[in-house]
ROMAR-875303 format. One line per field, with one value per residue (C-alpha): residue number from 0; x, y, z. Coordinates in Angstrom, 2 decimals. Each point is the difference from the previous one (the first is absolute). Layout:
BEGIN
drenvex <- (NUM / ...);
east <- (X / ...);
north <- (Y / ...);
up <- (Z / ...);
//
This chain:
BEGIN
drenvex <- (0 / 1 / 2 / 3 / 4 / 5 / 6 / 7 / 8 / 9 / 10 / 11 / 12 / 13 / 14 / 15 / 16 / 17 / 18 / 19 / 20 / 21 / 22 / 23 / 24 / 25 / 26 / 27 / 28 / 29 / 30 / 31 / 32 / 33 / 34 / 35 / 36 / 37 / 38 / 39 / 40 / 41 / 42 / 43 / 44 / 45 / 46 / 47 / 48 / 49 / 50 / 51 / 52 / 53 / 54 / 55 / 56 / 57 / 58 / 59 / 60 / 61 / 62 / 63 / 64 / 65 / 66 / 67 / 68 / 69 / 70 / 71 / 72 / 73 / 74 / 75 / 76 / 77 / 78 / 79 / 80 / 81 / 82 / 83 / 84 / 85 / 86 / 87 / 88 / 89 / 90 / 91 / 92 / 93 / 94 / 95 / 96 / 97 / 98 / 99 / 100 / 101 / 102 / 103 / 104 / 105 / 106 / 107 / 108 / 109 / 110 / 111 / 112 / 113 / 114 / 115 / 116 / 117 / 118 / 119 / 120 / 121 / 122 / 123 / 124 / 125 / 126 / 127 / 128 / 129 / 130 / 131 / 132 / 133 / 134 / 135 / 136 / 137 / 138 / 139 / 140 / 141 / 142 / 143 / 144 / 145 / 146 / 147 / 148 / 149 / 150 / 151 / 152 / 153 / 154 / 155 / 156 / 157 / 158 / 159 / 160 / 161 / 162 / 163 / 164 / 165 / 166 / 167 / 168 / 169 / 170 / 171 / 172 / 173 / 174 / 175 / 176 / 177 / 178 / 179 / 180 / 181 / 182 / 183 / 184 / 185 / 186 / 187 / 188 / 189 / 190 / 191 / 192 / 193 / 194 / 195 / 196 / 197 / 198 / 199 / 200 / 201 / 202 / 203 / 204 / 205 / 206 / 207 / 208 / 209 / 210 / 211 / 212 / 213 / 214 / 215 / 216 / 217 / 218 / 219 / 220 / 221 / 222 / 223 / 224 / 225 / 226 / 227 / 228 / 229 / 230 / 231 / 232 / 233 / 234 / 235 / 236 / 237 / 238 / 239 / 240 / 241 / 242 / 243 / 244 / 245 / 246 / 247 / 248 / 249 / 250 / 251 / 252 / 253 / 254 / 255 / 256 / 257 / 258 / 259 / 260 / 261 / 262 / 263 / 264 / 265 / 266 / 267 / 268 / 269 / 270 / 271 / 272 / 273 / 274 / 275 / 276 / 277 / 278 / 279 / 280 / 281 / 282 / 283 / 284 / 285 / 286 / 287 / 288 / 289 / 290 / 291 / 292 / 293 / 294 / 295 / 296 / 297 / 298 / 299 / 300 / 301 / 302 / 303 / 304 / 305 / 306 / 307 / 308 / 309 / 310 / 311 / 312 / 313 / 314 / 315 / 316 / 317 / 318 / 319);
east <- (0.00 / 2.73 / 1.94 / -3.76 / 0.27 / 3.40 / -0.63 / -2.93 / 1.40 / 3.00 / -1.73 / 1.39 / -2.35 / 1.07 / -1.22 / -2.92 / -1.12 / 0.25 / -1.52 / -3.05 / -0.27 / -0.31 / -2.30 / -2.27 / 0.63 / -1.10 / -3.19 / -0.70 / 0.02 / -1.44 / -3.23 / -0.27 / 0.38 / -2.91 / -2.29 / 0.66 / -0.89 / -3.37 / -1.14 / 0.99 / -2.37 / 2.23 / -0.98 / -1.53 / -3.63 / -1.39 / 3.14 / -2.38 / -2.58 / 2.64 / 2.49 / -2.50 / 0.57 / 2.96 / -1.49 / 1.12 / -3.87 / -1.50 / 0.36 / -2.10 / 0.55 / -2.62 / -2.37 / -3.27 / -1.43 / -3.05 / 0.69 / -2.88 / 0.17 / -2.05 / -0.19 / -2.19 / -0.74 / 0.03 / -2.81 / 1.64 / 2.71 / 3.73 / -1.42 / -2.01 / 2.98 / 2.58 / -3.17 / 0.31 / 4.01 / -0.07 / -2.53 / 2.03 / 2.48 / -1.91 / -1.83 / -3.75 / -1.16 / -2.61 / -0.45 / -1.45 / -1.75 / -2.61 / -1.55 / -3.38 / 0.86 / 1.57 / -2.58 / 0.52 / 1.26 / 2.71 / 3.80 / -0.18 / -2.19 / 2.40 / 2.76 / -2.37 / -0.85 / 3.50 / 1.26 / -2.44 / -0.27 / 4.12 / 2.48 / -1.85 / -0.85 / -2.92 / -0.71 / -2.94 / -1.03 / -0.61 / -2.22 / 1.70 / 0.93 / 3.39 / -0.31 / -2.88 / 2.47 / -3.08 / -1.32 / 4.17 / 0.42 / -2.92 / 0.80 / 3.37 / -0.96 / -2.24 / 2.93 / 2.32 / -2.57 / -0.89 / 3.16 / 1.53 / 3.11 / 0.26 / 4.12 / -0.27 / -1.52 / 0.39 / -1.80 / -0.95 / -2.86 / 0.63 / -1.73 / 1.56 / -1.61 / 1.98 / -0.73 / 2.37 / 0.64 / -1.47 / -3.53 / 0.11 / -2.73 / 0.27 / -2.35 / 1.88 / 3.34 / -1.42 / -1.79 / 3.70 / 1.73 / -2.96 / 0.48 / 3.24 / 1.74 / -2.15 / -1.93 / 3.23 / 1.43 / -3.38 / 0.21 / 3.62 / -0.75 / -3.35 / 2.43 / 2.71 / -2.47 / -0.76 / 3.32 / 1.30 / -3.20 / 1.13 / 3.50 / 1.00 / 2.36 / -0.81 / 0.10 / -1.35 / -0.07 / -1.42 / -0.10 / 2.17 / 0.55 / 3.22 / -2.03 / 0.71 / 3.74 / 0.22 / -3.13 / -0.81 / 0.50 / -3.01 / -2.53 / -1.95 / -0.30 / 0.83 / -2.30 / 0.66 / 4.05 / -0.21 / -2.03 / 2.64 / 2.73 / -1.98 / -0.58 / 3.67 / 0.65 / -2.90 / 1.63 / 3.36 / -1.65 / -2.07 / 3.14 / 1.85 / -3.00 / -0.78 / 3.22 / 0.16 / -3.13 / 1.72 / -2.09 / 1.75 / -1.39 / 0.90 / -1.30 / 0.09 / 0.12 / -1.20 / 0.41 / -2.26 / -2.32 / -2.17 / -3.19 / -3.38 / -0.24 / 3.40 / -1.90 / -2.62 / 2.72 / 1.89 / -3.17 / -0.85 / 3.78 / 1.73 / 3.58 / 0.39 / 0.10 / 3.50 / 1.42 / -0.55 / 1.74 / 3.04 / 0.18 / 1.65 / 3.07 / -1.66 / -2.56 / -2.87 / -2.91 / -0.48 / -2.78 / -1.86 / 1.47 / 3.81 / -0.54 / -1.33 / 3.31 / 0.88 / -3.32 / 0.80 / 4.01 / -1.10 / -2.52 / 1.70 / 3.41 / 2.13 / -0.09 / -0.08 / 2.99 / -1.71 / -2.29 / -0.54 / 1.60 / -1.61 / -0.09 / 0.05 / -1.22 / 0.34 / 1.78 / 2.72 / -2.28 / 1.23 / 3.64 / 0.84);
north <- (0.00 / 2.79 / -1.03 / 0.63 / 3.45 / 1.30 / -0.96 / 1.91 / 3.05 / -0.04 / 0.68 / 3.43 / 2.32 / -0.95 / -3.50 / 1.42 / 1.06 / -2.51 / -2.85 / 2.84 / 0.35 / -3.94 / -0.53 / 3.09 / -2.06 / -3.49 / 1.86 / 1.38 / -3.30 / -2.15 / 2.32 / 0.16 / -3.76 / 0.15 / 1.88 / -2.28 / -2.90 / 1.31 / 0.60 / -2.80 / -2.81 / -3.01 / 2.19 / -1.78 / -0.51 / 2.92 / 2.46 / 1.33 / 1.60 / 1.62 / 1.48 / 2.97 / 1.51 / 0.16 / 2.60 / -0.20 / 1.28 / -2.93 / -4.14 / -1.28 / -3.72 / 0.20 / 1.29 / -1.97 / 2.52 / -1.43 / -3.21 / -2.24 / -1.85 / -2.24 / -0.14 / -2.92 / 1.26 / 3.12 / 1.74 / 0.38 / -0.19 / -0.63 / -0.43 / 3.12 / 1.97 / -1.92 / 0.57 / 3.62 / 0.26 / -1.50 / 2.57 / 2.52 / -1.66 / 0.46 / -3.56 / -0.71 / -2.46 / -2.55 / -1.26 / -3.14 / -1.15 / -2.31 / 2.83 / 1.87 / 3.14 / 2.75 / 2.96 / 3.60 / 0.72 / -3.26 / 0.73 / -1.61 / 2.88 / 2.45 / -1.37 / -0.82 / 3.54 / 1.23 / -1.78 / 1.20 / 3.60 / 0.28 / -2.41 / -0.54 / -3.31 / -2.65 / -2.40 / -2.82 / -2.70 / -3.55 / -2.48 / -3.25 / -2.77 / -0.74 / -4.26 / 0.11 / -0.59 / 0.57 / 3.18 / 1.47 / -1.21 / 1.82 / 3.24 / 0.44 / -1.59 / 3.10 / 2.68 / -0.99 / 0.53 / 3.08 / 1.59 / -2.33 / -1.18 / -0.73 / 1.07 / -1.11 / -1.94 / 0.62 / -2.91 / 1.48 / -2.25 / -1.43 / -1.30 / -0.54 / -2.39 / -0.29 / -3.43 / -3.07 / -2.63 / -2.91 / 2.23 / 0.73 / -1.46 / -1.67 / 2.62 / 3.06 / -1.49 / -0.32 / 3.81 / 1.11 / -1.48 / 0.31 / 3.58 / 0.76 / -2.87 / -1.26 / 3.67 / 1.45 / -2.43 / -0.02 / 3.90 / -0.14 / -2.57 / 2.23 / 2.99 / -2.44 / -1.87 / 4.00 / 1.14 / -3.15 / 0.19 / 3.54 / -0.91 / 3.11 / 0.15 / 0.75 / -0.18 / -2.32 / 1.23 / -2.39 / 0.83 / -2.29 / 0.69 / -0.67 / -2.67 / -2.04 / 0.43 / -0.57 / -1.30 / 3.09 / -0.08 / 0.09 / 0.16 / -3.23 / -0.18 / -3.05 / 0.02 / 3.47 / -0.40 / -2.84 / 1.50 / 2.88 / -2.43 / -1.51 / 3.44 / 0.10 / -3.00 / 0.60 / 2.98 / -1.54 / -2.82 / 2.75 / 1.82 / -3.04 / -0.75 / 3.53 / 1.79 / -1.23 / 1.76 / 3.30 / -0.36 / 0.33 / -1.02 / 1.14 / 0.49 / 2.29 / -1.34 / 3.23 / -0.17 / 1.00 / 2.40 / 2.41 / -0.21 / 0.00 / -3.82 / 0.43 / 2.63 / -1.95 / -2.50 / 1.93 / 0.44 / -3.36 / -0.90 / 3.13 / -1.46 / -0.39 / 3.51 / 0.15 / -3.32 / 0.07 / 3.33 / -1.65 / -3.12 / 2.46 / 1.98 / 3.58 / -0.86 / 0.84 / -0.71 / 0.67 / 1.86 / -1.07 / 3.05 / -1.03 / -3.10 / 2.62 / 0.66 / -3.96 / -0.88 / 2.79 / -0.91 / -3.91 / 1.06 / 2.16 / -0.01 / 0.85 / -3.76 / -1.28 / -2.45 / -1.12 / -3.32 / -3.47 / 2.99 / 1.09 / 3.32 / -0.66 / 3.99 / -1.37 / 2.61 / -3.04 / -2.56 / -2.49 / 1.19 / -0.58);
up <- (0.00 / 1.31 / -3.93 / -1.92 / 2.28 / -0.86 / -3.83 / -0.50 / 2.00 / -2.00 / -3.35 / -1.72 / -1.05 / -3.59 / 0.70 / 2.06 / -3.52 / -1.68 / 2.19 / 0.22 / -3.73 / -0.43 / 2.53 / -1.07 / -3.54 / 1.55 / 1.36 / -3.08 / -1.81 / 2.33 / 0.16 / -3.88 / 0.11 / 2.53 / -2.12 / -2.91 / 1.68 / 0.85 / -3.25 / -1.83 / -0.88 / 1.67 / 3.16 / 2.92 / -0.43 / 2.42 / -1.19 / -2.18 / 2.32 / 2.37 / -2.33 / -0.55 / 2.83 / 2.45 / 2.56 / 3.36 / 0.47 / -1.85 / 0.61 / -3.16 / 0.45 / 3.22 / -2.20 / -0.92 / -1.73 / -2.06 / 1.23 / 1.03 / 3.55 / 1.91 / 3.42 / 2.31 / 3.21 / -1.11 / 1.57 / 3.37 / 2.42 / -1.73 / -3.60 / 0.14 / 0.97 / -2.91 / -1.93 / 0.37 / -0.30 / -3.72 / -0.56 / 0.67 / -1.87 / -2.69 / -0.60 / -0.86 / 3.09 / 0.27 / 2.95 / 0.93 / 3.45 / 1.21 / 2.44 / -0.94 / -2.67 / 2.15 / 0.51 / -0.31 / 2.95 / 0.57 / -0.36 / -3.64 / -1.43 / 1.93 / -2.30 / -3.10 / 0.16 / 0.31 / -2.95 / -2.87 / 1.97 / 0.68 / -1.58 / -3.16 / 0.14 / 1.12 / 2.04 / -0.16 / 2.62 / -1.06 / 3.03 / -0.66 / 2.31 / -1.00 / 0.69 / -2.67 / -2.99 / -2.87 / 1.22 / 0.40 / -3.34 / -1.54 / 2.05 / -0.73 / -3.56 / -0.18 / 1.34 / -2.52 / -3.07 / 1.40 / 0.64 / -2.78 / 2.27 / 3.32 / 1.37 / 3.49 / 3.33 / 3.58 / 1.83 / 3.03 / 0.84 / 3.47 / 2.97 / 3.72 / 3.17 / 3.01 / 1.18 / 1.83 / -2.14 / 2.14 / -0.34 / -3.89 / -1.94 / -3.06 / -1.52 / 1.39 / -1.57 / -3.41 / 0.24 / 1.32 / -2.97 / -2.63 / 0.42 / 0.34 / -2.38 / -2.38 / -0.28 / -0.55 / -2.50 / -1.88 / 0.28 / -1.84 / -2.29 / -1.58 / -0.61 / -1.73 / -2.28 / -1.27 / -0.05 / -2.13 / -2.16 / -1.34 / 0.30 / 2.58 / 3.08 / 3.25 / 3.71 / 2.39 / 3.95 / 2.73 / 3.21 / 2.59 / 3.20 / 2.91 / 1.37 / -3.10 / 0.87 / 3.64 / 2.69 / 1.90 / 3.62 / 2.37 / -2.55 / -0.91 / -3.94 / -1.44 / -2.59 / -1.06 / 0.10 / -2.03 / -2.65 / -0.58 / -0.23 / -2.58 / -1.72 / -0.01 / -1.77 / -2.41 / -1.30 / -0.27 / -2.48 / -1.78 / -0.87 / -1.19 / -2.40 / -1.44 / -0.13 / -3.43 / -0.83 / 1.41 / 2.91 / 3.85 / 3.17 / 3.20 / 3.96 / 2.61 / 3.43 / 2.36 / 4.02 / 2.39 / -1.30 / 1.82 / -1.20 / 0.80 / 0.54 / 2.29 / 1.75 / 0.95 / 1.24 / 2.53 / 1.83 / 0.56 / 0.47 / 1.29 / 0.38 / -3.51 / -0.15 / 0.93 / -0.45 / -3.45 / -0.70 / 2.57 / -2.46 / -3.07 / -0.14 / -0.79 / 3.33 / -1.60 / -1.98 / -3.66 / -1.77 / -3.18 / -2.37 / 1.01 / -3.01 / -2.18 / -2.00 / 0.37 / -2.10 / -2.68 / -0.07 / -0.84 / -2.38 / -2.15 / -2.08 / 3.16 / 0.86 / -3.88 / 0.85 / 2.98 / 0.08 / 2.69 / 2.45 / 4.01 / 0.64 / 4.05 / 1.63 / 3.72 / 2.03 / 0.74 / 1.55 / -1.75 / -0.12 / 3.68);
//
């Protein structure tokens, strides 16, 4: 180190000069090489839509402008608000739930409303049960004919029961699994069949969760936590079959949420309102809008290398 030291501080200004020159040459080059590279055809296959712009301001691959997206269980709760953040991003969303159509005054016609009035875009609801394979066919059948393409699925659709495992019923396991497996794999494979039909990439987003990765300490789910592990390995074998079609699959496994389900929770069990922030590294719950720019990040170009991947958002639960 004290020889690379003296070298450099024994330069004369003469070769001072000249080792600036060739670098500012080097510089020079390597950014017209740069450039070049962008613009030629051989270029990668998304060079094309962000060599148009190289402001600082502007991040065009997270765009999904005019892009059409589906989204089960979206007319509350964490698909609502993903809902709302690929609206913003510029997407046309149809979301997709089994609940009653959301009235006037629900949280869905709050962000309804806000897309057509301020982003410039729409959003339509859909009442489907997502195990009921014909109907999600002819919805999503329906979506894509309308809007002519269909770019991308988050499969938000989920259902939760807290029960020992020497108590669950038969029934209850096939409801927990129904809905959360097979409706998610049925939800995915109605978007594919679409997106292969007309030939066109796109995105595929189901929702996991850090219970499929670890078993959750003091809270009796084994039902649930096996379902998300299965979620996991569902999109793993979706990706492996579709990537050839240009089509990538991915998950996000969220923590503990706060929402109004976990609300009602910490009422009837109190202590969980502390030991579950203790069990992360951040000691602290999450909130429904901090997997906002996770769901736009897997759905658009920003991720196009990115397929059979987790995107874990657990504030280090699962990294102790």
């Amino acid at each position: 180190m004290a020889s690379l030291f003296t070298s450099r501080t024994a330069l004369t200004a003469g070769s001072r000069a000249a080792l600036l020159a060739r670098r500012s040459l080097q510089a020079t080059a390597t950014a017209t090489t740069t450039i070049t590279t962008t613009t030629t055809p051989t270029a990668a296959p998304f060079a094309r839509s962000f060599h148009h712009t190289r402001s600082r301001q502007n991040l065009p691959e997270f765009s999904l402008k005019d892009r059409v997206v589906i989204v089960s269980g979206g007319a509350r709760g964490v698909g609502l608000t993903q809902a709302e953040a690929l609206l913003e991003a510029g997407a046309v969303v149809h979301a997709l739930d089994q609940l009653p159509a959301p009235g006037t005054d629900s949280d869905f016609a709050r962000v309804a409303g806000r897309a057509a009035s301020e982003l410039g875009s729409r959003m339509r609801y859909h009442r489907v049960d997502v195990r009921d394979q014909a109907a999600l066919g002819e919805v999503v059948g329906g979506i894509a004919a309308e809007e002519g393409r269909i770019d991308g699925l988050i499969a938000a659709a989920g259902i939760q029961q807290e029960t020992p495992a020497l108590e669950y019923t038969a029934e209850d396991a096939d409801r927990m699994l129904g809905v959360n497996v097979t409706g998610a794999f049925m939800t995915a494979q109605a978007v594919a069949r679409e997106m292969i039909k007309r030939k066109q990439k796109g995105s595929l987003v189901l929702i996991g969760s850090m219970s499929g990765t670890v078993a959750n300490r003091g809270l009796i789910c084994p039902a649930y936590n096996a379902s998300k592990a299965a979620v996991l390995q569902l999109a793993r074998n979706l990706a492996s079959e579709w990537g050839e079609h240009g089509i990538r699959v991915n998950t996000i496994s969220p923590g503990y949420i706060v929402t109004a389900m976990t609300a009602s929770l910490f009422e009837a069990v109190p202590e969980r309102r502390t030991a579950w922030p203790d069990a992360n590294m951040l000691k602290r719950l999450s909130y429904p809008e901090e997997y906002r720019g996770a769901a736009v990040f897997l759905l658009s170009d920003a991720s196009s290398f990115m397929t059979g991947a987790d995107l874990r958002i657990d504030g280090g639960h699962c990294a102790w």
